[in-house]
N, C-alpha and C positions, 0 to 999 in steps of 0.2 A: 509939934504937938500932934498927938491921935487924935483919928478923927473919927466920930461917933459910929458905931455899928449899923450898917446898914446890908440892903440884897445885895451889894456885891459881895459880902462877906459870905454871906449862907450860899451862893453859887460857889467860892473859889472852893471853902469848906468842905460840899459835897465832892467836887472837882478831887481834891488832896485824899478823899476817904476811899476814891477809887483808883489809887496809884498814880494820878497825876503831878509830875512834882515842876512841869515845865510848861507854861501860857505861851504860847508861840503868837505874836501881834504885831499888828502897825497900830501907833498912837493914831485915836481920835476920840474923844470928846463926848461920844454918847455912850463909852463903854469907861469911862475916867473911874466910877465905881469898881471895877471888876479891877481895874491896879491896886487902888486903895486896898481894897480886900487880898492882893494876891501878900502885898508889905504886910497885911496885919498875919497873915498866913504862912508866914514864910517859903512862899511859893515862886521860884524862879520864874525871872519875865524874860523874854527874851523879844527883840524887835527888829525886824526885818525891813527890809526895801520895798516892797510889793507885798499885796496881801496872797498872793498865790503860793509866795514862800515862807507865808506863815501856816497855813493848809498843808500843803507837801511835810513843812518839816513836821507837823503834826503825823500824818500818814506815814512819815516811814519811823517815828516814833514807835506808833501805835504797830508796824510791823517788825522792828527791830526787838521791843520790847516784852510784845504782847500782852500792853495795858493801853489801854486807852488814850487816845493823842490826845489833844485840845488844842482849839485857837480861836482864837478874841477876833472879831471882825467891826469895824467900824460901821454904821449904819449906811444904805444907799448903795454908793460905789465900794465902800471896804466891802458887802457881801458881795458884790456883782464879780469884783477882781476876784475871788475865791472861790469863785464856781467848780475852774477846772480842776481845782485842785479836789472840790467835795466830788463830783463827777467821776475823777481817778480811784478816790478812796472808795467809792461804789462799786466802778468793776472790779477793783479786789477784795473785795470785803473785808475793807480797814475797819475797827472799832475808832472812829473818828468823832467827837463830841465838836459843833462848832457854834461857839456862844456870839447871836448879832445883837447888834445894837439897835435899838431901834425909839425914830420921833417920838418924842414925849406924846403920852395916852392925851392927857390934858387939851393938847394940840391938834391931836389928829384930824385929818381932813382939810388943815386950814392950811396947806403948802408950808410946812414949818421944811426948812433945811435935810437935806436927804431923807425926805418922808418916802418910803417906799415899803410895801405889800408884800415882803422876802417871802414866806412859805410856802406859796404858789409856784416860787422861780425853780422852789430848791424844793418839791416835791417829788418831781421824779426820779431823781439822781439820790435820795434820802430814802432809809428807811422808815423815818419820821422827821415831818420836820412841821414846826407849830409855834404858836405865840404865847408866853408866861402869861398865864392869868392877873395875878397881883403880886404884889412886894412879899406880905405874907406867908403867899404861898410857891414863891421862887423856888425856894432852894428844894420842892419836892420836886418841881418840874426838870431842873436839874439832875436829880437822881433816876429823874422816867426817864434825861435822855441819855444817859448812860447807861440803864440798866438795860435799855433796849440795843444801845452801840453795840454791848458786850456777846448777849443771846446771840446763840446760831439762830441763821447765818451774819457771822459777822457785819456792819457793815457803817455809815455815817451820820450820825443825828445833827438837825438845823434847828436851833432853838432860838428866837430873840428875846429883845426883853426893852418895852416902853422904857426909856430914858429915863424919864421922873420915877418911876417904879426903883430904878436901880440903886436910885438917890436915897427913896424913900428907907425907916428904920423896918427892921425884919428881924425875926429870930431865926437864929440860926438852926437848921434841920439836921436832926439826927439819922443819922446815914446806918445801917447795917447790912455793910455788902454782904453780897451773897455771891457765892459762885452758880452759875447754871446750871442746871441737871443732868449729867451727860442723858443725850437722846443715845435710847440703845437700837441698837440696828433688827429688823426680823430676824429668825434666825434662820427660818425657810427661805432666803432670801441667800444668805449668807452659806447655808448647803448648798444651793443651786451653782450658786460662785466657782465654789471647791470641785461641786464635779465634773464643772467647764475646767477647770483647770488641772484635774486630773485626767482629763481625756485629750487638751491641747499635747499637740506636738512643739507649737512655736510659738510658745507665749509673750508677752513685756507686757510689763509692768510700766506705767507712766503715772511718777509724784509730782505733785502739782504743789501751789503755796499754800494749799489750806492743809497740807501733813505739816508743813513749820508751824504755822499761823494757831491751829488745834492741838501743836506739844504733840504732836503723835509720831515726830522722828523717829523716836529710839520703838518703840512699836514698827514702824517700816519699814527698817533694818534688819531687825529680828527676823520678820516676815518674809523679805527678799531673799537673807542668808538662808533660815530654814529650809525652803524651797528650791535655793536656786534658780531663783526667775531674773531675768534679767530687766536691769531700770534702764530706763530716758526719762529725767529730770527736767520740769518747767517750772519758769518762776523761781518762787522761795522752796522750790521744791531740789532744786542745786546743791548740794553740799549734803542732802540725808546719806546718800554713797560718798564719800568724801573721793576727791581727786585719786585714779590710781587703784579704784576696787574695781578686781574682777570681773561684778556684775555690773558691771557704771558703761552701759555700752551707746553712748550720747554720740560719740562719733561712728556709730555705724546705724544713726537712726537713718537712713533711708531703708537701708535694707531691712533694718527690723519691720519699719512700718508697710512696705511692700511686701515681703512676704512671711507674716506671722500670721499665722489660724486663731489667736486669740488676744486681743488687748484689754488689758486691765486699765483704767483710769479711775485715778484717786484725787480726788480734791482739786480737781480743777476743771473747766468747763470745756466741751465739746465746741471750740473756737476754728477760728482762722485757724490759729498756732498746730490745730490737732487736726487739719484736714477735715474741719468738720463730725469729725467721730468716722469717718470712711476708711477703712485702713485694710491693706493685703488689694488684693487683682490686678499685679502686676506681673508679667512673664509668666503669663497662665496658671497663677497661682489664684484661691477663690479667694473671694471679701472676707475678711476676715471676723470673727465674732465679737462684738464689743460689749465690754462692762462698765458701768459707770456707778461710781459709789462718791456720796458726798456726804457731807455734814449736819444737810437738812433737805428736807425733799425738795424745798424751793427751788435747789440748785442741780437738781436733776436735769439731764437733756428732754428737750421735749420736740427737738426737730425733726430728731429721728430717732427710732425705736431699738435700743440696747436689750440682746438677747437677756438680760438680768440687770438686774441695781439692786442697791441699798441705799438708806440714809441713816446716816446714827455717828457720836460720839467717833473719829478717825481710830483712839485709839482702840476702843473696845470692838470697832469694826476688825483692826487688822488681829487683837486677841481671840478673837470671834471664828475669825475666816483662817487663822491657826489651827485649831481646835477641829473647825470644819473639816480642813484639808486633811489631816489626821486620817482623820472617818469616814472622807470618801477614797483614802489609799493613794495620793495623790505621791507621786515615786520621781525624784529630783531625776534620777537615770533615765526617765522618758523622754525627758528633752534636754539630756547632756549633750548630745552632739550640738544642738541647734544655740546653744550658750557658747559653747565653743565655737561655732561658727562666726557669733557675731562680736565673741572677742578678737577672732583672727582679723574679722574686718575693720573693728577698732583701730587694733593694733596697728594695721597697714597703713588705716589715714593716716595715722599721726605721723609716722614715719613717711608718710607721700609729704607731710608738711613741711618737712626738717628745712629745705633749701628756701621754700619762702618765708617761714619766721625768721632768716639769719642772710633775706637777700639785701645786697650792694645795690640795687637799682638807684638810678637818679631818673625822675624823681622819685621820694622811698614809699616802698610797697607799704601799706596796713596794715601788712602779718607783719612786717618787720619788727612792728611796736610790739604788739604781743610775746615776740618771741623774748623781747627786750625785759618786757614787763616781767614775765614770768619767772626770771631769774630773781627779782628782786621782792617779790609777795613774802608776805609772811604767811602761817598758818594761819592768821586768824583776822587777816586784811578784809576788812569790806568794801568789796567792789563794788559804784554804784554805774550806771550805765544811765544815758541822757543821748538819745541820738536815734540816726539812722543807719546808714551803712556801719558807719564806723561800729558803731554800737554790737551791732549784728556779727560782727569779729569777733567783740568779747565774749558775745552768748559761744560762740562754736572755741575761740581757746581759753579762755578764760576758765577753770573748773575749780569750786572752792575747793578747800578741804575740810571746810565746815561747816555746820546746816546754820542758815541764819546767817552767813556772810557774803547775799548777793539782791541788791535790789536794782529793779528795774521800772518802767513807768505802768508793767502789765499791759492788760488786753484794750484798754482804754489808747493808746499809746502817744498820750498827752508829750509833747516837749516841752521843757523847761524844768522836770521835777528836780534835776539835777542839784541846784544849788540848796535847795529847802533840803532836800534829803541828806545832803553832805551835812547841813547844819545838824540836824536830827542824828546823824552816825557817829559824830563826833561828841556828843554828849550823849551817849546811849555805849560808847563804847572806847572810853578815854584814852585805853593807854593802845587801841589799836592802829595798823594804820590803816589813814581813810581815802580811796581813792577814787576821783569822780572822771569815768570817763565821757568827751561831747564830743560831739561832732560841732562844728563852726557852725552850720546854722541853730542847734541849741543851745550853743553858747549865746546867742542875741535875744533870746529871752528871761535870761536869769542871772548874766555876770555881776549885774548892780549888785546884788547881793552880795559878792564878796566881801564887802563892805560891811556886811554882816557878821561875819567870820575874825574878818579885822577887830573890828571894835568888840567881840566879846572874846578876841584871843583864842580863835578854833583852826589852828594848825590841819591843812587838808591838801592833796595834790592835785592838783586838776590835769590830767591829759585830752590837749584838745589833737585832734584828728581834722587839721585840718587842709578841705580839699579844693575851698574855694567855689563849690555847687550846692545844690541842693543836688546830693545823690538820688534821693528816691524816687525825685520827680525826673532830672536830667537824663538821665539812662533810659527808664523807659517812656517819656515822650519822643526820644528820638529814636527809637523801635516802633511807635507809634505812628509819628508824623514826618520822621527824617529831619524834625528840627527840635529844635526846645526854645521857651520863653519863661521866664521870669524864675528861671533854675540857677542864675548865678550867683557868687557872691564875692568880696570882695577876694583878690588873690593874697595868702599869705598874711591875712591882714595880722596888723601884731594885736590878738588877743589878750598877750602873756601883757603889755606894756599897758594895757587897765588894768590889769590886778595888779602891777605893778604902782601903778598910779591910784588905786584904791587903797596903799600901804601894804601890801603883799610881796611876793616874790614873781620871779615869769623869766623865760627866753623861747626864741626862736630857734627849733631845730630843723635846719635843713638838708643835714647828711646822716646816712643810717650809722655810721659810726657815735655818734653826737647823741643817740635818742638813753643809753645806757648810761654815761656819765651826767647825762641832765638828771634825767629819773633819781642817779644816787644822790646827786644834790640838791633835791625835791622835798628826798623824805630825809634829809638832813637840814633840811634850811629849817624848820621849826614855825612854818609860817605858813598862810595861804601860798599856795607857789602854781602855775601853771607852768606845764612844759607843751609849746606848742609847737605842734609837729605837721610841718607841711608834706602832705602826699600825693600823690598823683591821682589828680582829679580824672583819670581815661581810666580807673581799674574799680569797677564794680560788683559788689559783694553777689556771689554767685546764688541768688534766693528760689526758693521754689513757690513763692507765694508771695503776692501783694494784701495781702488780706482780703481782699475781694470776691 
């Protein structure tokens, strides 16, 4: 029997009117309304192990997609376990709606059953985040916190909602999405750009994940090609040069960032990952000049002072700064030599690579995997990345060949997304293949989840890298102290033999001939399948930065 119309109905409602078609949750009791509403909705529920990987698969929803994630949180501990995952969606600026549950109004203050004060917790890491007024008037509060998700600059709304209220009858609220207003960029701003860039000798270009994120790829392209400037891709910013373009010169970013006269950055933040916005004064070459152009002025650098910016709409920025470049004469022949430079040095890594993606070592090298992998990608595989070292392999070989097919944990660099995101790729992207790579210590935060995958039949490969350490700690405490503590972890342990035991697939590979015929029958088993791969925990990914 139906059961009468009430505010979960006019939340799940608003939820479906803004392209949500999937509630990512763990069952509890003060959200019981919000199911009821998703069955009268025909709204896919999806349920998870942990409430972290119903957040993550929300978040990479909401970036694979670029609509809106959502996830149901159970009052108390269901929002407190979904923190990191609101937290992550913040430093990337996910459109992340996250609906909590919360102690019946009626009750409040008298210790009712996870009575807790969530907006407070989850104000910093939100771009709002607040408590529904009444039954009523739910489902408008609903559409303020997605309408606010949506607005540059992207980012994750905390909304609860009194228990009894959710129970209570409501009408349903009539929703008229609207798309946002592209913000247009100055254009004085946007001249000034152009005549840095026609006076550069040795420019790059750096896409970041807000060019995916804002659909301003194919505008980024355009702008790179016209120009011939050369790109280094972060983030979801991966795949706008697809694997193999001439100007994709990712492997010869050191040299571009030491000595280029001018760096463009586009949509994404002046971090660790960018050296700060410091780029050029090496081998007597000067600092180099920096730009920074983003989506909304909120996300401007402000730590340090960029000889120019903008904020506005990605794509009308790069149509903008086309038009610009026109006018100020800006002449691809100025800095041909310096593009060809840094495709020679491209070209060289890759080729300095060849013998460690295809080495014999015992025990097996971590390029081995990649070289392994690479054979067997499709054009339109999503690679997701969950780790540390190991992970840090895939950012340097791993290259999409298409935009939108590369998620990571971002600037946040939360462990665990892994398993929530693999769920989220795999329904966002049906007939691709989906593959999750961890490192062993990420694996011990999210494998339960498979379980996940199992029971709603979401065929994914997992490659574990595993080294038996906590890389990121182990290597440099004993550069540090000559020793390390609490950086081990079990050797070899059989990861593959839980997923195996959660109704999945898995083995252990221990020789690099082994790691190619597993992979093939990974993405042939038609199952969760992990292929884990024991490496040698003595060989440390060669980084230029702990974040610090």
């Amino acid at each position: 029997m139906e059961s009468a119309k009430h505010a979960g109905d006019a939340a799940v409602a608003v939820s479906k009117a803004y392209g949500v078609e999937t509630m990512f949750t763990l069952s509890g009791g003060h959200v019981f309304p919000l199911y009821d509403g998703a069955v009268h909705e025909g709204m896919r529920i999806l349920d998870v192990r942990h409430e972290q990987s119903a957040v993550f698969a929300a978040e990479a929803t909401a970036r694979l997609t670029r609509k809106p994630g959502l996830a149901v949180l159970t009052a108390g501990p269901g929002v407190t376990n979904g923190v990191s995952g609101v937290a992550t969606a913040h430093f990337n600026g996910s459109p992340v709606v996250v609906l909590g549950g919360r102690a019946p109004r009626s009750r409040w203050g008298s210790g009712a059953l996870q009575e807790m004060d969530h907006p407070p917790l989850l104000g910093p890491i939100t771009k709002l985040a607040f408590t529904s007024s009444d039954a009523e008037t739910l489902g408008q509060d609903v559409e303020l916190a997605f309408r606010t998700a949506v607005a540059p600059h992207r980012g994750p709304v905390f909304l609860d909602m009194h228990m009894d209220d959710l129970f209570s009858p409501s009408t349903v609220h009539e929703v008229e999405t609207q798309t946002p207003s592209p913000l247009e960029p100055d254009p004085d701003s946007l001249a000034a750009i152009a005549r840095l860039i026609a006076e550069a000798e040795r420019p790059v270009l750096v896409y970041g994940s807000d060019v995916w994120m804002e659909r301003a790829e194919e505008a980024a392209r355009d702008f790179a090609e016209t120009w011939r400037l050369p790109v280094i891709p972060n983030g979801q910013g991966r795949g706008v040069l697809p694997a193999g373009h001439d100007l994709l010169v990712t492997r010869a970013r050191g040299l571009a960032f030491s000595q280029a006269d001018l760096v463009v950055v586009v949509g994404t933040p002046l971090d660790f990952r960018l050296g700060y916005g410091w780029f050029g004064g090496k081998d007597g070459a000067p600092l180099a000049k920096v730009v920074h152009i983003a989506d909304a002025p909120s996300q401007l650098a402000t730590h340090m002072q960029p000889v120019a910016s903008a904020a506005g709409d990605l794509s009308v920025v790069f149509w903008g700064l086309t038009a610009a470049c026109g006018e100020a004469g800006v002449k691809p022949d100025h800095h041909a030599a310096w593009v060809s430079r840094l495709a020679d040095a491209a070209a060289a890594a890759i080729a300095g690579d060849a013998d460690l993606l295809a080495a014999d070592s015992d025990p097996i090298h971590p390029m081995r995997i990649y070289g392994e992998l690479g054979k067997v990608l499709d054009d339109d595989a999503v690679v997701i990345g969950d780790g540390g070292d190991f992970v840090s392999y895939a950012g340097k070989y791993v290259e999409p060949r298409r935009p939108g097919n590369w998620l990571d944990p971002g600037p946040y660099g939360c462990l665990g997304t892994g398993l929530g995101y693999a769920i989220a790729a795999r329904l966002a992207r049906p007939s691709a293949q989906i593959v999750l790579l961890m490192g062993d210590g990420a694996a011990g935060f999210s494998l339960m989840d498979v379980d996940t995958l199992v029971r709603h039949r979401l065929p994914v490969v997992m490659v574990c890298g595993n080294n038996g350490i906590w890389g990121l700690e182990k290597h440099p405490m004993r550069m540090l102290y000559g020793y390390d503590v609490a950086a081990d972890l079990q050797p070899q342990c059989r990861y593959d033999q839980v997923v195996t035991a959660l109704g999945g697939g898995g083995e252990l590979v221990t020789r690099p001939s082994e790691i190619g015929p597993a992979l093939r029958r990974a993405f042939d088993s038609g199952v969760p399948y992990m292929v884990n791969i024991a490496t040698d925990p003595e060989i440390a990914y060669p980084r230029n930065t702990t974040g610090v």
